[in-house]
C-alpha positions as CSV (number, residue, x, y, z in Angstrom):
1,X,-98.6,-113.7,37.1
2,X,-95.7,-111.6,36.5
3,X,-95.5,-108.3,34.0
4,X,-93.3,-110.6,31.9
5,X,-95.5,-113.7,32.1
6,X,-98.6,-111.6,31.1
7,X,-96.3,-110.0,28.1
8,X,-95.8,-113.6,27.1
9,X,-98.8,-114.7,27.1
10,X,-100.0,-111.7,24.9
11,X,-97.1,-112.1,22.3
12,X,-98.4,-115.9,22.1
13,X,-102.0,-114.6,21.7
14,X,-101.4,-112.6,18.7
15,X,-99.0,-115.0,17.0
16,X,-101.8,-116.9,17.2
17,X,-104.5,-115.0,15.8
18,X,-101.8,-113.9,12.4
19,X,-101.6,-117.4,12.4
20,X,-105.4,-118.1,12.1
21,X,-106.1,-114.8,9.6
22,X,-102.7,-116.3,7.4
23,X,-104.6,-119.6,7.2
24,X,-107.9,-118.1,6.4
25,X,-106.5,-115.3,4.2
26,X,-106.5,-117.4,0.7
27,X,-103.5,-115.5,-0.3
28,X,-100.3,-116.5,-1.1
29,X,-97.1,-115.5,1.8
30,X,-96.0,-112.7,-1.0
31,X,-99.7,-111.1,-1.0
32,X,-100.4,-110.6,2.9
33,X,-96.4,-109.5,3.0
34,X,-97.1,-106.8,0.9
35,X,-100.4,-105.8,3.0
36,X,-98.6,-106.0,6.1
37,X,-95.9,-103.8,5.5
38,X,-98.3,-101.1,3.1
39,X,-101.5,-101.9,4.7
């Protein structure tokens, strides 16, 4: 596997996983904005 391929596959891994906590946050897309950027 490539550097590239391996970069990819990481960048897919945590899109996933802020996809999963988004889901199982409970909060509206305003809330966890706000935490991302201040948090």
């Amino acid at each position: 596997m490539s550097q590239l391929q391996t970069i990819e596959a990481i960048e897919k891994r945590l899109w996933s996983a802020v996809d999963l906590l988004r889901v199982n946050s409970g909060l509206a897309s305003n809330e966890y904005q706000q935490q991302a950027v201040h948090g």
